[in-house]
C-alpha positions in Angstrom: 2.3 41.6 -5.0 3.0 37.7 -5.5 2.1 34.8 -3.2 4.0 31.5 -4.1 2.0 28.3 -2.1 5.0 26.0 -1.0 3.3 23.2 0.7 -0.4 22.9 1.2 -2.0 24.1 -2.1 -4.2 20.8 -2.1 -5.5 22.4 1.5 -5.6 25.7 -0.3 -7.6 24.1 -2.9 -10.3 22.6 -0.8 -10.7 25.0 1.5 -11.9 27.6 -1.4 -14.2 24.9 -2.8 -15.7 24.2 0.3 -16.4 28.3 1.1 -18.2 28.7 -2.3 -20.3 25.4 -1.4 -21.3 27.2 1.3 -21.9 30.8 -0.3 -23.6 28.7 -2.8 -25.7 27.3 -0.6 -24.5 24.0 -1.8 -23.2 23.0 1.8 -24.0 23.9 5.3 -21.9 26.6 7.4 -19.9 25.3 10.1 -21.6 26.3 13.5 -18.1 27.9 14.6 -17.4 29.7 11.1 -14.2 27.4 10.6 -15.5 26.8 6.9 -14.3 30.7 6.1 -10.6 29.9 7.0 -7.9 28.0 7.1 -4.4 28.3 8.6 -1.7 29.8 6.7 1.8 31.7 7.4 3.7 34.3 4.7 7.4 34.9 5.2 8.8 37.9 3.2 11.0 36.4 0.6 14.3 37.7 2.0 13.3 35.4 4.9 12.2 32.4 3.3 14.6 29.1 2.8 12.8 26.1 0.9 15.4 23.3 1.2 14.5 20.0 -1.4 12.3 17.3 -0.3 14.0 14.4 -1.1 12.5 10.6 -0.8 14.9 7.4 0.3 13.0 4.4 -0.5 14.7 2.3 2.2 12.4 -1.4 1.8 10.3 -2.2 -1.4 7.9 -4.0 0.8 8.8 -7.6 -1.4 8.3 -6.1 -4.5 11.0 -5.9 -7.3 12.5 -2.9 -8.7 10.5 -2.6 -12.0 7.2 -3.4 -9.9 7.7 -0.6 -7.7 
C-alpha cells in the first residue's frame, strides 16, 4: 500500500511534470511515447537493504576549510 522513492525522486519529479505538459498540451509527445515513462524497480521491503551514502572530501581543490 506504500511506495518509499530511495534514489531518483528528482527523476520521478520531472518525469510527471513533463507527462502533464504533454496531456496539457503544453509540450509535444515524444514520437516513440518515451514521455509516458520512465524506468523504475520495487523490491518488497523484506528484500530491500538501503546502506548510508556517505561523502569523503578527499582535496578542497585550494580552498580552506571555512571556504568550503
Amino acid at each position: 500500500p506504500i511506495v518509499y522513492v530511495a534514489a531518483g525522486h528528482h527523476r520521478s519529479a520531472g518525469a510527471e511534470r513533463v507527462a502533464a505538459a504533454v496531456e496539457a498540451g503544453r509540450a509535444a509527445p515524444a514520437a516513440d511515447g518515451s514521455h509516458a515513462h520512465f524506468p523504475a524497480v520495487l523490491f518488497p521491503a523484506g528484500q530491500l537493504v538501503i546502506l548510508p551514502y556517505n561523502r569523503l572530501v578527499k582535496d578542497l581543490n585550494g580552498l580552506t576549510p571555512e571556504a568550503f
